[in-house]
C-alpha positions in Angstrom: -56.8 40.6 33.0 -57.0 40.0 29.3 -57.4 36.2 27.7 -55.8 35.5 24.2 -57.5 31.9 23.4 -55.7 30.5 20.5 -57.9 28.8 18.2 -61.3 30.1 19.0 -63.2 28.6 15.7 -62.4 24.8 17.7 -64.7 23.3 19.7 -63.0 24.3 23.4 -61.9 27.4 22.0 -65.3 28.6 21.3 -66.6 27.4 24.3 -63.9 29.2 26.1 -64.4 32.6 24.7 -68.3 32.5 25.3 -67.1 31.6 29.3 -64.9 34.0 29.5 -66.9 36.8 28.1 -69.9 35.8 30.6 -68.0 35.7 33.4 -66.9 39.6 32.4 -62.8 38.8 32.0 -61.7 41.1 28.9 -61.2 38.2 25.4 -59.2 38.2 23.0 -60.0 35.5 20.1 -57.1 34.4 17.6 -57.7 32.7 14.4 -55.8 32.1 11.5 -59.4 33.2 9.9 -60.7 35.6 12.5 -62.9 36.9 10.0 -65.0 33.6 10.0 -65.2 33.7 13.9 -69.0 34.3 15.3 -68.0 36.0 18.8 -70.4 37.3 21.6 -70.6 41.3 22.0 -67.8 42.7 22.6 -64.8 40.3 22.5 -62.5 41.3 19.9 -60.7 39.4 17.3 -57.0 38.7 15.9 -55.5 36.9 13.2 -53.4 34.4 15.3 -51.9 31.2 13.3 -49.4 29.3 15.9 -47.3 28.4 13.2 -46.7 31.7 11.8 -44.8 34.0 14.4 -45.4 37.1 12.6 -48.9 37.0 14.1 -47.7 36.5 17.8 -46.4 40.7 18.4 -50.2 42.1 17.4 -52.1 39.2 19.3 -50.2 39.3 22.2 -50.2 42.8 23.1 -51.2 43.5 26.6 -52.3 39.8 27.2 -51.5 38.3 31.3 -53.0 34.8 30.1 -53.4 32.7 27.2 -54.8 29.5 26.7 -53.0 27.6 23.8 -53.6 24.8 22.0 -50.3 22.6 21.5 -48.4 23.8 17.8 -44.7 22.8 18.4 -43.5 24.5 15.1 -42.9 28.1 16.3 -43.1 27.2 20.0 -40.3 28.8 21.0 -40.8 32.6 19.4 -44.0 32.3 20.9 -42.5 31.9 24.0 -40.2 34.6 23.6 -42.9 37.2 22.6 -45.1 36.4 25.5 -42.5 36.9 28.0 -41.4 40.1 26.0 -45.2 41.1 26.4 -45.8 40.1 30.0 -47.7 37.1 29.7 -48.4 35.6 33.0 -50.0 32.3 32.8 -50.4 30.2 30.0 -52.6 26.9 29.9 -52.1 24.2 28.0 -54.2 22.1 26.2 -52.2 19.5 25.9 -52.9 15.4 25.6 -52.6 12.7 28.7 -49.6 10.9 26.0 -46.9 13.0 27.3 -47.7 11.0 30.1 -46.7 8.0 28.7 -42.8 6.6 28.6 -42.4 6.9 25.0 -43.6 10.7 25.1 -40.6 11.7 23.5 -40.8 9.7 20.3 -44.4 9.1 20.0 -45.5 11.1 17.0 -48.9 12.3 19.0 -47.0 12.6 22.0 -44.1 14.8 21.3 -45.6 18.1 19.6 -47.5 18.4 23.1 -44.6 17.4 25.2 -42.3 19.6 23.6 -44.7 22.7 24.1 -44.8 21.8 27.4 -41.4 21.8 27.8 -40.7 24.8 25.9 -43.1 26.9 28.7 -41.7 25.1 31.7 -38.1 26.6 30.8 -39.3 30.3 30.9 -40.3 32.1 32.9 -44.4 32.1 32.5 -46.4 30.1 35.0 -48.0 27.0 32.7 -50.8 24.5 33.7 -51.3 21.8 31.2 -54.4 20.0 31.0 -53.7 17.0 29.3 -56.8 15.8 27.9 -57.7 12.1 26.9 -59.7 11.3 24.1 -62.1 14.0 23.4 -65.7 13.0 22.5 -65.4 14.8 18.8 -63.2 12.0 17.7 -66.2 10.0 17.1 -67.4 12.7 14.6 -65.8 11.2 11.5 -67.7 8.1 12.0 -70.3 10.1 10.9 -69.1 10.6 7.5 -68.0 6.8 6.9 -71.5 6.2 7.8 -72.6 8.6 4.9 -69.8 7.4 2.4 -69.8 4.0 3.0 -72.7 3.1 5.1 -70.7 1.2 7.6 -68.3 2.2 10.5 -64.9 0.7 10.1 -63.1 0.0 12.9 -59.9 -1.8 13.2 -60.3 -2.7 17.2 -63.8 -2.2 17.8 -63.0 -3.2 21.5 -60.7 -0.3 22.3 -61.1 1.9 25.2 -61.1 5.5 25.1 -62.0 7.3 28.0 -63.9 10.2 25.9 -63.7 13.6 27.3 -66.7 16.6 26.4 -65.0 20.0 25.2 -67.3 21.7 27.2 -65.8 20.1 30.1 -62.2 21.2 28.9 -63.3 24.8 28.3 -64.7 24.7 31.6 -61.4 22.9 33.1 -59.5 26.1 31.1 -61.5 29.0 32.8 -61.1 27.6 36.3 -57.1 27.3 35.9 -57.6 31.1 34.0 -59.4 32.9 36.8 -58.5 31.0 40.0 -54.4 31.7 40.6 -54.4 28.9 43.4 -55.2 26.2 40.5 -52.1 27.4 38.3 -48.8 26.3 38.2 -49.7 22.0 38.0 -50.8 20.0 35.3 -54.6 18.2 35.5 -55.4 15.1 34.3 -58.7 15.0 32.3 -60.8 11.8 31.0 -64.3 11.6 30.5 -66.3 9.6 33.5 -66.1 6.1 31.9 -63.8 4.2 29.6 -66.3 3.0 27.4 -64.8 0.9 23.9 -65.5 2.0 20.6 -68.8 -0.3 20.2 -70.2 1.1 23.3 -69.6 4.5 21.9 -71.6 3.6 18.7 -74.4 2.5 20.6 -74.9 6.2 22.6 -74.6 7.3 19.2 -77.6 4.4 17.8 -79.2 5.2 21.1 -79.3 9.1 20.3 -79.7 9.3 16.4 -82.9 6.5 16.7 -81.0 4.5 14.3 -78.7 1.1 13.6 -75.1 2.2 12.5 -73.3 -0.9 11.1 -70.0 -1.1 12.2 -67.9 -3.7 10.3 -64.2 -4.5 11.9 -61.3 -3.6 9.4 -57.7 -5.5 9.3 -55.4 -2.3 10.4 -53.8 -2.6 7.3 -56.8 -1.9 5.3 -57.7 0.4 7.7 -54.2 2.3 7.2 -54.4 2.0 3.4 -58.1 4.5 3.8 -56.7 6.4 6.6 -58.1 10.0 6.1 -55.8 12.2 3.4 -54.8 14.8 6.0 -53.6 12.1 8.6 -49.8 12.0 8.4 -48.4 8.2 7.7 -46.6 8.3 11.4 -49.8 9.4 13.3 -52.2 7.1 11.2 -49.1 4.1 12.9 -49.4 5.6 16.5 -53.1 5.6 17.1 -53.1 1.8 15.5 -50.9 0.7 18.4 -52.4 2.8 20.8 -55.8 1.1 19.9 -54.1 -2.5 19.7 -52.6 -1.9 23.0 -56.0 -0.2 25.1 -57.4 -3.9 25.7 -58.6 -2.9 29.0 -60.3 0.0 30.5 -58.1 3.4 30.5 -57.5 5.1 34.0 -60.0 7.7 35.1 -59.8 10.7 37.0 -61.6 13.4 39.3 -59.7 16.1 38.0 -62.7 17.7 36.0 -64.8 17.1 38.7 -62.1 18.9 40.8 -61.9 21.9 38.5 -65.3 22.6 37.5 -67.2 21.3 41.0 -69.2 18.8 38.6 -68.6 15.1 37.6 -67.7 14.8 33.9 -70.7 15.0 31.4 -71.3 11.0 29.9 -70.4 10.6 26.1 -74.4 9.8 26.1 -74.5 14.4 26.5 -72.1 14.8 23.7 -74.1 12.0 21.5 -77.4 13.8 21.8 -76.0 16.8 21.3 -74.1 15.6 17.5 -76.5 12.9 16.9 -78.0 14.8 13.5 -75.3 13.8 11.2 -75.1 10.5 12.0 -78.9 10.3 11.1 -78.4 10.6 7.5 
């Protein structure tokens, strides 16, 4: 079996390849700058970007699995050139939105629904794991602390039900390397819904230091959205936030996958707490 894990400079990517490699399955790490990548002995590398299908012949050659991270441009000549190279199994890392009724629309919903979609039409096996919030999206407090020396948070009593990408990569080589597991999609939240104050105090707790946190109207809070952040995403995750009032669902399914319970945000915040030090 040979692995082609798109995105290997991300967090679960990286993770991934290391797993892979340890547990002696033949890796195959795609990039759009494979030359930046720091890979363990012997795993080779490929420029990969999922929006440029030129890449896909070269990196897919003699693959039986891939794990993918959700890029709806060129979904479906990706497709295409992994059933033209025999891919088996693809898994998805895809988001627990497409679970929601207004999947179709929803800007942050849609791009992972239609990949989805787009593998459940051919003829590869797929297992999505739709993942809730990961525990990296409380990374860019860290630099509004250093900017601005304040958190600014527009529902500070959200709930998220943060996730650890180690727990995903983990999720991803169980569904890779155990064919009973493939073929269904897994559900997978962190081990508490915690809201966004509780997950600045892990991160006090961790870094030995206060972190202000000031609350934001959402308008003002749109207006200083992040440059990269399109306009339509920046509108979903406001309502999203307005509407998670009240702790998220939870499930096993990590526990189920990996044979452990999910690691606390309080691992991930002792593990990133240096850049919210200062």
């Amino acid at each position: 079996m040979t692995v082609l894990v798109t995105g290997s400079s991300g967090k679960v990517g990286s993770h991934l390849v290391r797993l892979l490699r340890a547990r002696g399955v033949a890796v195959r790490a795609g990039s759009r700058s494979p030359e930046k990548l720091t890979l363990p002995e012997g795993v080779e590398s490929v420029k990969l970007a999922l929006d440029e299908p030129a890449d896909f012949p070269a990196a897919l050659a003699g693959v039986t699995s891939v794990f993918l991270y959700c890029e709806a441009s060129a979904i479906g000549e990706f497709v295409q050139r992994a059933e033209e190279a025999g891919v088996e199994h693809v898994v998805v890392m895809s988001a627990d939105a497409v679970l929601r009724p207004d999947a179709a629309v929803n800007p942050i919903a849609a791009p992972h629904l239609a990949v989805e979609q787009a593998l459940a039409a051919s003829s590869i096996t797929s297992t999505p794991l739709n993942c809730g919030a990961l525990a990296s999206n409380a990374m860019p407090w860290a630099w509004q602390l250093k900017a601005r020396g304040t958190v600014g948070l527009p529902y500070p009593n959200s709930y998220a039900d943060p996730v650890n990408e180690r727990d995903v990569a983990e999720a991803a080589l169980a569904v890779l390397t155990d064919p009973s597991l493939r073929g269904r999609s897994y559900h997978l939240t962190g081990p508490e819904a915690l809201t966004f104050t509780q997950h600045i105090a892990a991160i006090e707790a961790a870094a030995g230091r206060s972190i202000p946190v000031t609350e934001v109207p959402p308008a003002v809070w749109r207006a200083n959205k992040p440059d990269f952040m399109p306009g339509d995403i920046a509108d979903a995750l406001l309502a999203l936030w307005a509407a998670s009032s009240a702790p998220v669902p939870l499930t096993g399914d990590v526990e189920k996958l990996t044979g452990h319970p999910a690691r606390p945000f309080t691992e991930w915040a002792q593990e990133y707490a240096g850049p919210f030090r200062g």
